[in-house]
PyMOL Python script that loads the backbone (N, CA, C, O; Angstrom):
from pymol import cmd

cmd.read_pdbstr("""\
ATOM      1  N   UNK A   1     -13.614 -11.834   5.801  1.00  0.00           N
ATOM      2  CA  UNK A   1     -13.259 -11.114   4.582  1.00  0.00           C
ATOM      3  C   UNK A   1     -13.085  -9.634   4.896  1.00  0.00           C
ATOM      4  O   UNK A   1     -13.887  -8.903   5.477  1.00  0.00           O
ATOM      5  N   UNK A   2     -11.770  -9.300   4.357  1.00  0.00           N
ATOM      6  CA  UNK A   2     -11.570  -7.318   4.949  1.00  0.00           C
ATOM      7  C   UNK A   2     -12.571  -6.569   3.888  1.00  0.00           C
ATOM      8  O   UNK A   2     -12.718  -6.922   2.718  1.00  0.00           O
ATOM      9  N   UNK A   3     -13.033  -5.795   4.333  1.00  0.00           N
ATOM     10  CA  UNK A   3     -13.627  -4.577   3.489  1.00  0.00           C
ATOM     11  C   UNK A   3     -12.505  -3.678   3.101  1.00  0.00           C
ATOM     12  O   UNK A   3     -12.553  -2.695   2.362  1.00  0.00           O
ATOM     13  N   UNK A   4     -11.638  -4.113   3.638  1.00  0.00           N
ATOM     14  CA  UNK A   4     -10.273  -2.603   2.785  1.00  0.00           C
ATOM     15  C   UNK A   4      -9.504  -2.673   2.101  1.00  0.00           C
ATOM     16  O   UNK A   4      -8.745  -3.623   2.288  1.00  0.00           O
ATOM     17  N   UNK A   5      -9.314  -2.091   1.344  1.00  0.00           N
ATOM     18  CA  UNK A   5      -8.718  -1.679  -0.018  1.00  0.00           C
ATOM     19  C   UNK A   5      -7.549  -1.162  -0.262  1.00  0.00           C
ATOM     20  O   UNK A   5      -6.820  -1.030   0.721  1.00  0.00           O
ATOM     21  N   UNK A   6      -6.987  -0.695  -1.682  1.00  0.00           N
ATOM     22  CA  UNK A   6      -5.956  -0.173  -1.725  1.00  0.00           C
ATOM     23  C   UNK A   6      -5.676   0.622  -2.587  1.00  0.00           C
ATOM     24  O   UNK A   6      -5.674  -0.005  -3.646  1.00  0.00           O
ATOM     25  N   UNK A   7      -5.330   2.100  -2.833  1.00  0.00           N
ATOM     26  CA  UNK A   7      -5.180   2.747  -4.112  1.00  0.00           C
ATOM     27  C   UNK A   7      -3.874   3.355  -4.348  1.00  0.00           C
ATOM     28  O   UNK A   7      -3.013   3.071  -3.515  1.00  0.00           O
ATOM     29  N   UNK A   8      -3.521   4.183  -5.367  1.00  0.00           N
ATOM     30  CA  UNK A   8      -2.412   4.707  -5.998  1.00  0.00           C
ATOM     31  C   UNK A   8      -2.963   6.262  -5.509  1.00  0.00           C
ATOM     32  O   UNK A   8      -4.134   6.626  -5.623  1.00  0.00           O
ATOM     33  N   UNK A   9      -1.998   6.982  -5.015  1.00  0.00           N
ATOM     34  CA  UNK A   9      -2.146   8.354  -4.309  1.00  0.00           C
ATOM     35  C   UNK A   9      -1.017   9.207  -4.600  1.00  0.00           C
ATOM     36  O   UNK A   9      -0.060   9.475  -3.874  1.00  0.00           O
ATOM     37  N   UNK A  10      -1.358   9.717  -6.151  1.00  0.00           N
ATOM     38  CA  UNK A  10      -2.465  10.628  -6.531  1.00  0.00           C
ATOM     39  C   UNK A  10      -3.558   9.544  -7.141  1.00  0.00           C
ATOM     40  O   UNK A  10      -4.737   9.217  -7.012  1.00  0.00           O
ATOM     41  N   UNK A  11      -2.099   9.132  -8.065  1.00  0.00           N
ATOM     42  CA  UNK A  11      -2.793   7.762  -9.049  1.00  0.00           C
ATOM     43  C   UNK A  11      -1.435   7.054  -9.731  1.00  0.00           C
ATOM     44  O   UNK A  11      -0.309   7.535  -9.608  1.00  0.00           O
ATOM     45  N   UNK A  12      -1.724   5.882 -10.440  1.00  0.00           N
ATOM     46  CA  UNK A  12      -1.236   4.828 -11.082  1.00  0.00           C
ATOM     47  C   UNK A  12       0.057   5.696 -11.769  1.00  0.00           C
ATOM     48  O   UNK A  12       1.229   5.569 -11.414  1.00  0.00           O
ATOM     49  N   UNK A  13      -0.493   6.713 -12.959  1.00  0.00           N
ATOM     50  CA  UNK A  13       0.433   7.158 -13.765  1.00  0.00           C
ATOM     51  C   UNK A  13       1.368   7.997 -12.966  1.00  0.00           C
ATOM     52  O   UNK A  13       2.476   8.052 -13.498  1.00  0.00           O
ATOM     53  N   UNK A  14       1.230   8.937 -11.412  1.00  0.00           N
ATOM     54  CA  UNK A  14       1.987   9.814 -10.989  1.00  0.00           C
ATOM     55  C   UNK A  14       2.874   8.941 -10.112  1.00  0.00           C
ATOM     56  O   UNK A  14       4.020   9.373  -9.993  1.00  0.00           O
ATOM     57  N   UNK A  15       2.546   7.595  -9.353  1.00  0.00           N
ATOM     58  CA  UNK A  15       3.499   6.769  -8.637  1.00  0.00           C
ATOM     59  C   UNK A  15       4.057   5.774  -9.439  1.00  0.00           C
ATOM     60  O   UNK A  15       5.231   5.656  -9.087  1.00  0.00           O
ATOM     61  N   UNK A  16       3.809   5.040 -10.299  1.00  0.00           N
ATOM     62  CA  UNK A  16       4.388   3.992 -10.580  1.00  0.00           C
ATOM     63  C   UNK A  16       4.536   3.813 -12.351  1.00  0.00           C
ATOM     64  O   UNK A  16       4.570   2.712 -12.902  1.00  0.00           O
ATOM     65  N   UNK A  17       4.622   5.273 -13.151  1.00  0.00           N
ATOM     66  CA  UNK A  17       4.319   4.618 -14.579  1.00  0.00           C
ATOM     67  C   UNK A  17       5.678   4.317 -14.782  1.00  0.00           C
ATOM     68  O   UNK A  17       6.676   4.649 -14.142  1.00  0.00           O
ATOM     69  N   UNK A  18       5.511   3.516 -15.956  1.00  0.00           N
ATOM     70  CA  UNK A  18       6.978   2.640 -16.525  1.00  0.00           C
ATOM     71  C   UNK A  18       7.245   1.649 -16.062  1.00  0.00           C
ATOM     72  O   UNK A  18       7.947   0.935 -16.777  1.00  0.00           O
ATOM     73  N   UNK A  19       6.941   1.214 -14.992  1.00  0.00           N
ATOM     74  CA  UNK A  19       7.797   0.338 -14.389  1.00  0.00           C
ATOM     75  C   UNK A  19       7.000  -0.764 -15.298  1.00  0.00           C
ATOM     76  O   UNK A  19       6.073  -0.454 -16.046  1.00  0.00           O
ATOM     77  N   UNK A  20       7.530  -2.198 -15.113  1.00  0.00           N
ATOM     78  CA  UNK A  20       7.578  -3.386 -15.871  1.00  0.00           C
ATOM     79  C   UNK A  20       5.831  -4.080 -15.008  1.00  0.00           C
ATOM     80  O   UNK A  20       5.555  -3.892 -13.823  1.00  0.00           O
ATOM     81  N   UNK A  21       5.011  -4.784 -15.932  1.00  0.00           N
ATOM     82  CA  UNK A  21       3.995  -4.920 -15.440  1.00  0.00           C
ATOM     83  C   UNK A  21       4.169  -6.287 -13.839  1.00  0.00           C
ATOM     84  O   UNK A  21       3.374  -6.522 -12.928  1.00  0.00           O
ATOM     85  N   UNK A  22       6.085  -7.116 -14.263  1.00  0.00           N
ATOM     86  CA  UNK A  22       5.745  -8.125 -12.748  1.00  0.00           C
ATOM     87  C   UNK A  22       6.243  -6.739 -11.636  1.00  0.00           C
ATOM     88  O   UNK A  22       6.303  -6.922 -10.420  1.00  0.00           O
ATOM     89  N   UNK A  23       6.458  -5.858 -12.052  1.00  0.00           N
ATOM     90  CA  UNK A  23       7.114  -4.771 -10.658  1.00  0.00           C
ATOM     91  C   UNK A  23       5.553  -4.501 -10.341  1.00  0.00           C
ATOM     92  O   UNK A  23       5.237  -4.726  -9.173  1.00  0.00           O
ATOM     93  N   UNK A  24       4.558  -4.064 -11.182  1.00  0.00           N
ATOM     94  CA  UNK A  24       3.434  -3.391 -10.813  1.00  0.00           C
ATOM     95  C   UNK A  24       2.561  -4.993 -10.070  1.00  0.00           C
ATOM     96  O   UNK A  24       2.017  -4.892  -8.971  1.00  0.00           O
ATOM     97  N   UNK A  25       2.552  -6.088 -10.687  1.00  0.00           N
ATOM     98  CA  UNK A  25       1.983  -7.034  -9.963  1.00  0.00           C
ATOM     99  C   UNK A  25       3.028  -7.455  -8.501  1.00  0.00           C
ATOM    100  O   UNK A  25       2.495  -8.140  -7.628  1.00  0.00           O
ATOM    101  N   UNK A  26       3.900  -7.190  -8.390  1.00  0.00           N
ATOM    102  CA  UNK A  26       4.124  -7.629  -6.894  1.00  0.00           C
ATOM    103  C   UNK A  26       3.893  -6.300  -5.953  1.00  0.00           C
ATOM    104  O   UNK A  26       4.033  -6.345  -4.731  1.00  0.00           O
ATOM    105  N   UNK A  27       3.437  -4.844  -6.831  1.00  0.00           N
ATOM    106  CA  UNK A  27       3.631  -4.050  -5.402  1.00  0.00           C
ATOM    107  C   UNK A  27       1.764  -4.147  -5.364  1.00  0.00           C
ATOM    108  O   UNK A  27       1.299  -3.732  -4.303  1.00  0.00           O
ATOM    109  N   UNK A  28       0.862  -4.578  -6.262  1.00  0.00           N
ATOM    110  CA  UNK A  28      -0.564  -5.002  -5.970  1.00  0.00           C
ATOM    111  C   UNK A  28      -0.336  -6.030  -5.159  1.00  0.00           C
ATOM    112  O   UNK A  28      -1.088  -5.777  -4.219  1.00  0.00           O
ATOM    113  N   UNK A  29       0.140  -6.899  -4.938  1.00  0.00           N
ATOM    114  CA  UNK A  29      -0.211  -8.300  -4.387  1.00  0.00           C
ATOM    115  C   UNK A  29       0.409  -7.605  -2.695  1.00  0.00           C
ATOM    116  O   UNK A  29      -0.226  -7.879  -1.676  1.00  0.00           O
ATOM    117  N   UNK A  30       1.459  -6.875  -2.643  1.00  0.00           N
ATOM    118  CA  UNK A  30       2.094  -6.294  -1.401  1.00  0.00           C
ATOM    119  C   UNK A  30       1.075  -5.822  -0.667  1.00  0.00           C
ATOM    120  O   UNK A  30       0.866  -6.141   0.504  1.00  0.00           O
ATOM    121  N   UNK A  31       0.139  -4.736  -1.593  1.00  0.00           N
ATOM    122  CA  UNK A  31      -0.963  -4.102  -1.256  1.00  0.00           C
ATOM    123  C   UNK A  31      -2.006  -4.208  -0.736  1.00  0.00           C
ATOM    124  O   UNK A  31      -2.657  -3.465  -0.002  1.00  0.00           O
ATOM    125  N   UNK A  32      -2.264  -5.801  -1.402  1.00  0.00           N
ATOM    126  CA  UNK A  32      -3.666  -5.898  -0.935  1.00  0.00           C
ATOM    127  C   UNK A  32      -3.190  -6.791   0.652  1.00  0.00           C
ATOM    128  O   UNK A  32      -3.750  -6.670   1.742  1.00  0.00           O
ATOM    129  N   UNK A  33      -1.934  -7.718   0.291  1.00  0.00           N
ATOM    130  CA  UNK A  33      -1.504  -8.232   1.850  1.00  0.00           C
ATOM    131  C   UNK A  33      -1.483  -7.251   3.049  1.00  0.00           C
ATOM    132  O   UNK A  33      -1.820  -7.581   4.186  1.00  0.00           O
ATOM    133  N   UNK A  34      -1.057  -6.015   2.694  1.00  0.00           N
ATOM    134  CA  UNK A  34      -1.182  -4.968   3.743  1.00  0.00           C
ATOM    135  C   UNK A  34      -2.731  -4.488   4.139  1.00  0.00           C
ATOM    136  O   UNK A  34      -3.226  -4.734   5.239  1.00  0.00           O
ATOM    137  N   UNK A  35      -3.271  -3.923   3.307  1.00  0.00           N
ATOM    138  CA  UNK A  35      -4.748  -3.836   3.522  1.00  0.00           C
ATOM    139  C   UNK A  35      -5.859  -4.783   4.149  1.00  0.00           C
ATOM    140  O   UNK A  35      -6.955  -4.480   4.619  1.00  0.00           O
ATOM    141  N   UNK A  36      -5.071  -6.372   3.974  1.00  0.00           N
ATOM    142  CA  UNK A  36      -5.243  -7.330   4.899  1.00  0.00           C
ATOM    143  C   UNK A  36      -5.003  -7.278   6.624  1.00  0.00           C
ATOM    144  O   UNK A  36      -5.701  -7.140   7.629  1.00  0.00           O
ATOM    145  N   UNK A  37      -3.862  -7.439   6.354  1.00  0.00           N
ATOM    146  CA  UNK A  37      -3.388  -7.203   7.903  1.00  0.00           C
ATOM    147  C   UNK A  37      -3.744  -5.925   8.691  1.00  0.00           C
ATOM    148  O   UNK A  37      -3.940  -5.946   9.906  1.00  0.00           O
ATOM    149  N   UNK A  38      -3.825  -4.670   7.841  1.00  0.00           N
ATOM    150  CA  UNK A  38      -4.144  -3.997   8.746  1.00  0.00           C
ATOM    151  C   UNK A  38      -5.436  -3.840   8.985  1.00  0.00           C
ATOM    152  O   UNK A  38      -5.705  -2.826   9.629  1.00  0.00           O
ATOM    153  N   UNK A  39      -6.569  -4.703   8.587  1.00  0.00           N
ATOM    154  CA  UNK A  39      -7.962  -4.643   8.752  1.00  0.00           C
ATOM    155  C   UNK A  39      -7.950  -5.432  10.038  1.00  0.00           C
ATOM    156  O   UNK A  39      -8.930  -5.271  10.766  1.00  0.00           O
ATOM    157  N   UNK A  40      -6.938  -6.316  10.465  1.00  0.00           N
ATOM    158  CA  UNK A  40      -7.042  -6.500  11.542  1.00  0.00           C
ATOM    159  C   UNK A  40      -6.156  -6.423  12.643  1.00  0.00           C
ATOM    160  O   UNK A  40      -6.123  -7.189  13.607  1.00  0.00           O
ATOM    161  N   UNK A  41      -5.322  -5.276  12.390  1.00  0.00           N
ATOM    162  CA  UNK A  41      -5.009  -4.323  13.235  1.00  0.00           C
ATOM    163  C   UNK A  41      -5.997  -2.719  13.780  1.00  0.00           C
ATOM    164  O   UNK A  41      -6.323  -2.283  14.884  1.00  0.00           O
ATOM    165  N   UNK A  42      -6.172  -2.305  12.565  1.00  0.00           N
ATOM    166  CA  UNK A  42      -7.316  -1.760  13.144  1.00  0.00           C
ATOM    167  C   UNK A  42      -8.728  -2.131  13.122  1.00  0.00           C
ATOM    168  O   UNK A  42      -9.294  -1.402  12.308  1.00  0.00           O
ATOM    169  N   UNK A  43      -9.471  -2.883  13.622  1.00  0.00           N
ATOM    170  CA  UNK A  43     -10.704  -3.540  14.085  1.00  0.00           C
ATOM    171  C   UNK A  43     -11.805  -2.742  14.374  1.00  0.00           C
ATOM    172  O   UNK A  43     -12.997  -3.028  14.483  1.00  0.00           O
ATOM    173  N   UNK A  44     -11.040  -1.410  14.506  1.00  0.00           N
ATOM    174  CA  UNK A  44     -13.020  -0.344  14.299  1.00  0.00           C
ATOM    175  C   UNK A  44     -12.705  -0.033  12.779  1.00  0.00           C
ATOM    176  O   UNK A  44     -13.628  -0.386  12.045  1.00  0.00           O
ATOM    177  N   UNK A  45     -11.771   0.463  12.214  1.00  0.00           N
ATOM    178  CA  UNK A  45     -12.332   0.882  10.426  1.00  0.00           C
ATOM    179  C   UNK A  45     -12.801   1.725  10.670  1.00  0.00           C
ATOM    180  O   UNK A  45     -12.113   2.396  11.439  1.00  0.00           O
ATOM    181  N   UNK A  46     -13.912   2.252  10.380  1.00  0.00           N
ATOM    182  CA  UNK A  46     -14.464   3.455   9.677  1.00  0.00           C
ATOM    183  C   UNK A  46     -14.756   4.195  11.132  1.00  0.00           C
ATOM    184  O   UNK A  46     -14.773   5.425  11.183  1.00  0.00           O
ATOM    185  N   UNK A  47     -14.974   3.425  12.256  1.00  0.00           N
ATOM    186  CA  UNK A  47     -15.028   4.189  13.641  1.00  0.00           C
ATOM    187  C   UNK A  47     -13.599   4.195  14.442  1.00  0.00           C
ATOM    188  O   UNK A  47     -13.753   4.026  15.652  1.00  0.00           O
ATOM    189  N   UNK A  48     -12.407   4.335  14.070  1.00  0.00           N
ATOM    190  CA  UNK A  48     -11.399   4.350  14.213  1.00  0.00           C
ATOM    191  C   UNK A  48     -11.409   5.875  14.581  1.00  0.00           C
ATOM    192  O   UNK A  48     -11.849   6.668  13.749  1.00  0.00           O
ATOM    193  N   UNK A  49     -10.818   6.436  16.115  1.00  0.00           N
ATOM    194  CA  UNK A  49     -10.577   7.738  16.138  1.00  0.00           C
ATOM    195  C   UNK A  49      -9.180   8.627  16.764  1.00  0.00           C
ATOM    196  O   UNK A  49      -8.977   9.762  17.195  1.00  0.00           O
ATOM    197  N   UNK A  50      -8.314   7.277  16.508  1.00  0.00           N
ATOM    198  CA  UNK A  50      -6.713   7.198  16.801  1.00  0.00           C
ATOM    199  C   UNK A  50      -6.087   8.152  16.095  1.00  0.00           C
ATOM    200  O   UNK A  50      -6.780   8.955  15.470  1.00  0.00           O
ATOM    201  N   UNK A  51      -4.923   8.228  16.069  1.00  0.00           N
ATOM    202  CA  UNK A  51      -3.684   8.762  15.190  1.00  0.00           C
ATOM    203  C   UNK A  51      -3.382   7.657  14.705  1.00  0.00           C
ATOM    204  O   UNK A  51      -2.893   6.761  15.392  1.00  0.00           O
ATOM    205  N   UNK A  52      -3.720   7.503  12.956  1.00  0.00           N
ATOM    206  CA  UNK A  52      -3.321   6.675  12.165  1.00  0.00           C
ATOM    207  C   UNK A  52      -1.522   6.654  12.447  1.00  0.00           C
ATOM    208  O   UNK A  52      -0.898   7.375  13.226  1.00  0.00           O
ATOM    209  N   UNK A  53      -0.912   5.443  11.417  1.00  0.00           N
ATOM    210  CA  UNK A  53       0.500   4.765  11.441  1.00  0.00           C
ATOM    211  C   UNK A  53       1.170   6.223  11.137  1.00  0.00           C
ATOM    212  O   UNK A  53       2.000   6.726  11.895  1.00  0.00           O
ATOM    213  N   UNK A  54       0.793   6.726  10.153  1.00  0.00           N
ATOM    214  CA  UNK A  54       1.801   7.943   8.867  1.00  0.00           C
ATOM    215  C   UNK A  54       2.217   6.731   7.994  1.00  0.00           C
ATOM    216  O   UNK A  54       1.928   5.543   7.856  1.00  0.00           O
ATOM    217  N   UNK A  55       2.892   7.488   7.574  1.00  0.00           N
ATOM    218  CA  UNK A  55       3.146   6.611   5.836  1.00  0.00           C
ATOM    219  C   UNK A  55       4.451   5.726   6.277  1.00  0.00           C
ATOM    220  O   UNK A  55       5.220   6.308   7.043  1.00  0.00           O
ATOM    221  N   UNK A  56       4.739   4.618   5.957  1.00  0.00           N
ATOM    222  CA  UNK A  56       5.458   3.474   6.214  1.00  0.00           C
ATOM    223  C   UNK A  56       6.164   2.903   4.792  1.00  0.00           C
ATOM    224  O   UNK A  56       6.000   3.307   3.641  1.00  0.00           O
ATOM    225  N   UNK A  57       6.623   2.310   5.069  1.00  0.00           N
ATOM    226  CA  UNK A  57       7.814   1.755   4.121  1.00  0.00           C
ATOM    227  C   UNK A  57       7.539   0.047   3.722  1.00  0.00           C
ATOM    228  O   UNK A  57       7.457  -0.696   4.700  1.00  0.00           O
ATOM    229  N   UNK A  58       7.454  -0.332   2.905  1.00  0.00           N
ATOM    230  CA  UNK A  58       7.308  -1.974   2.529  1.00  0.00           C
ATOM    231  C   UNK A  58       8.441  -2.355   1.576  1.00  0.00           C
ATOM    232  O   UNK A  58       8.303  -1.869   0.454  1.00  0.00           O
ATOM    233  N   UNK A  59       9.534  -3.116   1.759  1.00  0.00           N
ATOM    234  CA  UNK A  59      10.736  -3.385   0.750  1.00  0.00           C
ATOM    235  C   UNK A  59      10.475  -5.288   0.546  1.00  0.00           C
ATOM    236  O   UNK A  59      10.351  -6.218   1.343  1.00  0.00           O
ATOM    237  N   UNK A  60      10.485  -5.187  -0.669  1.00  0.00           N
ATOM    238  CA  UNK A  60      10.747  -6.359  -1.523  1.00  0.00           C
ATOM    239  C   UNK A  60      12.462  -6.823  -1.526  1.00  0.00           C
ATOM    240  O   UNK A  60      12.924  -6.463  -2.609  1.00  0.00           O
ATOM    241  N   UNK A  61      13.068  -7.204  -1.044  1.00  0.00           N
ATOM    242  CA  UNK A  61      14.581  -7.284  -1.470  1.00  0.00           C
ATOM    243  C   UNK A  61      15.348  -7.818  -2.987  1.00  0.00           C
ATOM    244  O   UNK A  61      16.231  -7.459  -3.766  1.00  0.00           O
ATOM    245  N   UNK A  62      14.185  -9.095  -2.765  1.00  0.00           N
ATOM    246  CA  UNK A  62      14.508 -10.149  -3.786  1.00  0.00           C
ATOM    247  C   UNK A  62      13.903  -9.554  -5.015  1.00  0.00           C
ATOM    248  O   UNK A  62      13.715 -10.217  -6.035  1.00  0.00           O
ATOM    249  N   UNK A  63      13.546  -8.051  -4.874  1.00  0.00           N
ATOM    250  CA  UNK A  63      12.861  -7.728  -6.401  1.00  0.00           C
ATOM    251  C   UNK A  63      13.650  -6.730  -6.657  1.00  0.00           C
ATOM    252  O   UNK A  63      13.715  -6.559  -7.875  1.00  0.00           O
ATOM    253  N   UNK A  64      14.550  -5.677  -5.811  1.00  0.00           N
ATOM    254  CA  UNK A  64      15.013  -4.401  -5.623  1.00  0.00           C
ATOM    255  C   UNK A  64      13.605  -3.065  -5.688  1.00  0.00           C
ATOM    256  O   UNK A  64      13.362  -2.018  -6.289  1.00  0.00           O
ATOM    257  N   UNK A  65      13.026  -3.896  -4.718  1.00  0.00           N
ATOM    258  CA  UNK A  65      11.611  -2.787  -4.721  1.00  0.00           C
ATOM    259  C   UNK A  65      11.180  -2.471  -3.446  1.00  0.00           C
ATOM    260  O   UNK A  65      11.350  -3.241  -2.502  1.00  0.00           O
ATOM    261  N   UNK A  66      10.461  -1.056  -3.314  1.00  0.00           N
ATOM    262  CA  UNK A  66      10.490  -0.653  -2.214  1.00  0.00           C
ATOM    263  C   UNK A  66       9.078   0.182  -2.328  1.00  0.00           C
ATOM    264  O   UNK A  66       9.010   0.448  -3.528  1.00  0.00           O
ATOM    265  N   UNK A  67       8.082   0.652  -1.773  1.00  0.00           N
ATOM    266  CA  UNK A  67       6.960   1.259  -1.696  1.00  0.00           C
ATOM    267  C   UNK A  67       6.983   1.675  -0.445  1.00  0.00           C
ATOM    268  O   UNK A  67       7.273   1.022   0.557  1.00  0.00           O
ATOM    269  N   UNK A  68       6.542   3.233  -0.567  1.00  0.00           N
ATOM    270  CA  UNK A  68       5.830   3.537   0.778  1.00  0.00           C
ATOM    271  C   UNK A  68       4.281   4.117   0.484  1.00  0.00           C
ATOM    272  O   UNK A  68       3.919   4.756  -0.504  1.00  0.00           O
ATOM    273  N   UNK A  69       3.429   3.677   1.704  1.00  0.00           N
ATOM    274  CA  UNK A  69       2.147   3.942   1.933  1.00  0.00           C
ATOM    275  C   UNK A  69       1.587   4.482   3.034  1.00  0.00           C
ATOM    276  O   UNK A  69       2.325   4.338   4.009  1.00  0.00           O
ATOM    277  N   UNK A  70       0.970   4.827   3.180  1.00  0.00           N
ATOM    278  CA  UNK A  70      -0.437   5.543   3.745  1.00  0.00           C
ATOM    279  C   UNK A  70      -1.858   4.696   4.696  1.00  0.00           C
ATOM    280  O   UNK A  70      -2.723   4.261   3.935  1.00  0.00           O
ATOM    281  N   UNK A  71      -1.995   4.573   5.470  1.00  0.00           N
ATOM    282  CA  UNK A  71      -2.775   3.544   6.459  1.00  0.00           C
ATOM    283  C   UNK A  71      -3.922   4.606   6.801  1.00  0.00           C
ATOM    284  O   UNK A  71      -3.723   5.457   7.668  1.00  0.00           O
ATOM    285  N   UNK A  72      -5.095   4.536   6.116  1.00  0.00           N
ATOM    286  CA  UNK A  72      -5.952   5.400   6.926  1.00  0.00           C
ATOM    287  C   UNK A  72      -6.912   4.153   7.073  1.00  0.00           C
ATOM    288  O   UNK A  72      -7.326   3.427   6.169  1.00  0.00           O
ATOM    289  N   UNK A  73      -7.187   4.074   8.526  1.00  0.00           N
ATOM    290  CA  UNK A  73      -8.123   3.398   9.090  1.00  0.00           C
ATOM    291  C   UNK A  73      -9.200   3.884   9.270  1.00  0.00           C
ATOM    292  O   UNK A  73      -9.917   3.083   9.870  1.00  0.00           O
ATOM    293  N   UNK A  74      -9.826   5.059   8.994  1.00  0.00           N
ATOM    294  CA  UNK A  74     -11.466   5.445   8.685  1.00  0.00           C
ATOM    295  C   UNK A  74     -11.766   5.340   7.393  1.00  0.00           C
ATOM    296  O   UNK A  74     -12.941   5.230   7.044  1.00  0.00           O
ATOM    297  N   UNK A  75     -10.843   5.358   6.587  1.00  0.00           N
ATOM    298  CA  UNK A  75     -11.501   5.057   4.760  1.00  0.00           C
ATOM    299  C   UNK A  75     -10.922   3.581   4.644  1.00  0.00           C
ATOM    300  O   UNK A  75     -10.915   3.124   3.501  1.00  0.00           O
ATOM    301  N   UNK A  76     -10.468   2.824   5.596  1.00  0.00           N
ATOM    302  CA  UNK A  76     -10.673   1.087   5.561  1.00  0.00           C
ATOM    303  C   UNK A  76      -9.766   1.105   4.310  1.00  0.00           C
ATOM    304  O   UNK A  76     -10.221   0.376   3.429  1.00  0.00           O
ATOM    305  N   UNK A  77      -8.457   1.813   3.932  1.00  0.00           N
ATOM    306  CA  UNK A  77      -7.774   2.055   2.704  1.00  0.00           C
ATOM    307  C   UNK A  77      -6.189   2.039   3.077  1.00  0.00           C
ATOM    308  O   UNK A  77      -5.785   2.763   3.986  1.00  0.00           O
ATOM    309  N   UNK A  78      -5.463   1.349   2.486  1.00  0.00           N
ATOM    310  CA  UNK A  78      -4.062   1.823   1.999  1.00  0.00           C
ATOM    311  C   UNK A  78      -3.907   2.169   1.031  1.00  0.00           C
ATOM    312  O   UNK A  78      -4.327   1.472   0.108  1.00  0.00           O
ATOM    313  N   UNK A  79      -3.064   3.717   0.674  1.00  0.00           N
ATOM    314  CA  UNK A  79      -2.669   4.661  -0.266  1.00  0.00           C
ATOM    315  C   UNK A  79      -0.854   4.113  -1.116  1.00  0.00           C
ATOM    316  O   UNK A  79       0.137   4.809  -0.896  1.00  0.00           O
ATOM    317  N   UNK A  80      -0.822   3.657  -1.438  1.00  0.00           N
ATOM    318  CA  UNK A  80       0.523   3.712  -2.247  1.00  0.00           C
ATOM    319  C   UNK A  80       0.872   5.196  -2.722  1.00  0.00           C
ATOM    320  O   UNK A  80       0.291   6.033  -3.413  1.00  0.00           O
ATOM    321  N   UNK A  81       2.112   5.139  -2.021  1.00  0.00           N
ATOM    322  CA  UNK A  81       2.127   6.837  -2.319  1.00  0.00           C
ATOM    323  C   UNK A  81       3.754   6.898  -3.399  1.00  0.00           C
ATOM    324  O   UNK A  81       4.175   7.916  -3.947  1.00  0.00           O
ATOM    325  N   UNK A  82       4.221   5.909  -3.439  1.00  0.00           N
ATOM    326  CA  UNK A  82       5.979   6.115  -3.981  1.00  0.00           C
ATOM    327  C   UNK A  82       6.609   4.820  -4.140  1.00  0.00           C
ATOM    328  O   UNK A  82       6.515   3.884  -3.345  1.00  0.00           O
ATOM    329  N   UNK A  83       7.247   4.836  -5.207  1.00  0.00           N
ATOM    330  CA  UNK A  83       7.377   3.056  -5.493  1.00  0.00           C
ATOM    331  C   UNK A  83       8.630   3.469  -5.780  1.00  0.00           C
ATOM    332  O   UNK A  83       8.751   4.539  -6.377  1.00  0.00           O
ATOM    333  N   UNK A  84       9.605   2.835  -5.474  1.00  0.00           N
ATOM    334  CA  UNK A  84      11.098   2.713  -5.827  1.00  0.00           C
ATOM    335  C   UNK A  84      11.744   1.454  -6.572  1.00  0.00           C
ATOM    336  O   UNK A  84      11.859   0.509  -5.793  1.00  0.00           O
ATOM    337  N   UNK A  85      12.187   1.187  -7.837  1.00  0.00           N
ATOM    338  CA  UNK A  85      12.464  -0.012  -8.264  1.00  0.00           C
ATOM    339  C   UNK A  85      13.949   0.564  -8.579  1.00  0.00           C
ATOM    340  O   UNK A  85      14.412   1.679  -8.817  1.00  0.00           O
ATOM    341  N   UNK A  86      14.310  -0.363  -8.495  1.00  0.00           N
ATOM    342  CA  UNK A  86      16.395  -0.229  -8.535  1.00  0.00           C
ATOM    343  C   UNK A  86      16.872  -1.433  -9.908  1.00  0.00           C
ATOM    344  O   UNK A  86      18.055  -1.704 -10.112  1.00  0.00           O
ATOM    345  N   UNK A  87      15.813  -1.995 -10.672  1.00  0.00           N
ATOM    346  CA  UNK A  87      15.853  -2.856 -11.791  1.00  0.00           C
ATOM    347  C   UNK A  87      16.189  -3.995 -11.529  1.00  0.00           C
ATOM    348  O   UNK A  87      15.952  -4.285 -10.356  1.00  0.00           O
ATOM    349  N   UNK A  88      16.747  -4.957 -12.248  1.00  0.00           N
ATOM    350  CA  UNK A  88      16.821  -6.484 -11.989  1.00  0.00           C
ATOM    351  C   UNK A  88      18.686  -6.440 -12.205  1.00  0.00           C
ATOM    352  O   UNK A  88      19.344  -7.474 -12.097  1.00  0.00           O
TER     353      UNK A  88
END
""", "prot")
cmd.dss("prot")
cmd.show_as("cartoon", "prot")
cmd.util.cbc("prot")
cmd.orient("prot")
C-alpha cells in the first residue's frame, strides 16, 4: 500500500474550478494512479535526496484532457498544478 498522495497546487478552486465534476473525477483517478507508480519509482520517499522529475505532463486523449504535475519524492506527494480541458 503507497503512503503517497496527491493535491491541487495552490488548490482545487485556482487549478481546476468549473470544469464538469466527470473532468474533475478522471484527473483524481489519474492522480492517485500516478502517486501510485511513482511510490515505486521512488522507493526511499521521504529519504529521497535526488533531483526530483520537475513538473510533467499526463494527457487523457479520449477525454480532451491534459494535467501537468509536480513529483516531490520527500513529501511522498504529487501536486496537480494545471488542468487543461478542450470540452467534449
Amino acid at each position: 500500500m503507497s503512503d503517497w498522495s496527491w493535491e491541487w497546487l495552490p488548490s482545487l478552486d485556482e487549478v481546476a474550478a468549473g470544469l464538469p465534476p466527470e473532468v474533475l473525477a478522471a484527473v483524481e483517478k489519474a492522480a492517485a494512479d500516478l502517486a501510485t507508480v511513482n511510490s515505486m519509482v521512488y522507493l526511499d520517499g521521504v529519504d529521497f535526496r535526488g533531483t526530483g522529475p520537475g513538473v510533467r505532463t499526463h494527457s487523457d486523449p479520449a477525454r480532451n484532457l491534459l494535467f501537468e504535475y509536480l513529483t516531490v519524492p520527500r513529501r511522498e506527494c504529487i501536486y496537480i498544478t494545471q488542468v487543461t480541458w478542450l470540452g467534449t
